[in-house]
C-alpha positions in Angstrom: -22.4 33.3 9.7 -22.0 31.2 6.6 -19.0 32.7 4.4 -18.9 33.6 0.3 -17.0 31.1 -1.5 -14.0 33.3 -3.5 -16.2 32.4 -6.6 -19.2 33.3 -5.9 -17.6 36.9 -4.2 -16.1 37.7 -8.0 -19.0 36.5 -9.8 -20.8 39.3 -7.8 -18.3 41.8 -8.4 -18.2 41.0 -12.2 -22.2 41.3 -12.5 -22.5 44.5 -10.4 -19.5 45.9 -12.6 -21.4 44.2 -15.7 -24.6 46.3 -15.1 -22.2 49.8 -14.8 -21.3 49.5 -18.9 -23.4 51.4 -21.4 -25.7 50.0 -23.3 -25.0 50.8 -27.0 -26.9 52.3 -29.1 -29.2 50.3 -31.8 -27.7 51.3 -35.6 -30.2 52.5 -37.4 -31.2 51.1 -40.6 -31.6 53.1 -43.6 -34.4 52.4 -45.9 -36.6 55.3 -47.7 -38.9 52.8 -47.5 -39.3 53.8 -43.3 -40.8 56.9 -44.2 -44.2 56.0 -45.1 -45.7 57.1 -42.5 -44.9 60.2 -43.7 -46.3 60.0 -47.2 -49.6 61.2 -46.8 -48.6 64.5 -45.2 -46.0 65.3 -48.2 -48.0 64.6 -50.6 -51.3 65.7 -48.6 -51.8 69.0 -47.1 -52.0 67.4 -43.8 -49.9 67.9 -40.9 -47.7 65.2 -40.1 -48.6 62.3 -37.7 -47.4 61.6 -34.6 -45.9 57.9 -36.2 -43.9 60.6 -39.0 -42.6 62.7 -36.3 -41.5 59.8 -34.7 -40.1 57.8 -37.4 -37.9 60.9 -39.2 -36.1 61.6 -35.6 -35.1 57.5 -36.0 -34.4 58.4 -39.5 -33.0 61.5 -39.3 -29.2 60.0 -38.9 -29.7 58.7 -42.8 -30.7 62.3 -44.0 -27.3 63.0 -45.8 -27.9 59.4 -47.7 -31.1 59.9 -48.9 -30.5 63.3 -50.2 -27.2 62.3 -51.7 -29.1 59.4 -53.9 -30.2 61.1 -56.8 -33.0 58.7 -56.7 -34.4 60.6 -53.6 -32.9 63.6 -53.4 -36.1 65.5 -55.1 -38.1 63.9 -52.7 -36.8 64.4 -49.4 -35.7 68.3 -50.8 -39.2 68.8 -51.7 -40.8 72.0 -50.1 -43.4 70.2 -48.3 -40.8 67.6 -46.7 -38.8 70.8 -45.1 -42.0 71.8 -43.9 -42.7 68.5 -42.1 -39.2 68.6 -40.7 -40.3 71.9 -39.2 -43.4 70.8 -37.7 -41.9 67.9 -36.3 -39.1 70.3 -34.3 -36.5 69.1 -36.8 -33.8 70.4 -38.4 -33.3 70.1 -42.1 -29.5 68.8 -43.1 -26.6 70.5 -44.1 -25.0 67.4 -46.3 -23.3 67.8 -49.7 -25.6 68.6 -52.3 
């Protein structure tokens, strides 16, 4: 039987332990901009898409920033955008304003 070189023993033992680590998580990027997809059905009377749902639960950890810009904030605290939140099993914020 042919025997491991020391090397090639820790290398092993460094890869296997390698794969144990997390993975971390991707930041997510905050731009209003993301939510298009949701446009239609806050300004529609449609029901949100599966593309909105799916883009405000990446989203949702910039909530607090978009309603804290004044530029925004009447937007995203618009009656119809707490509606879409709710149809999309989401919760609306608690942030600041």
């Amino acid at each position: 039987m042919m025997k491991a070189s020391p090397l090639v023993l820790s290398l092993a033992i460094f890869m296997l332990l390698l794969s144990q680590l997390p993975v971390p998580a991707v930041a997510t990027i905050c731009s209003v901009s993301k939510l298009m997809p949701c446009a239609a059905a806050v300004y529609g009377s449609g029901k949100p898409s599966r593309l909105c749902c799916t883009t405000l639960r990446r989203q949702q950890p910039c909530f607090c920033s978009y309603i804290n810009n004044p530029r925004y904030r009447a937007h995203i605290k618009h009656r119809q955008a707490k509606k879409i939140l709710k149809e999309c099993r989401l919760h609306f914020p608690k942030c600041g304003h």
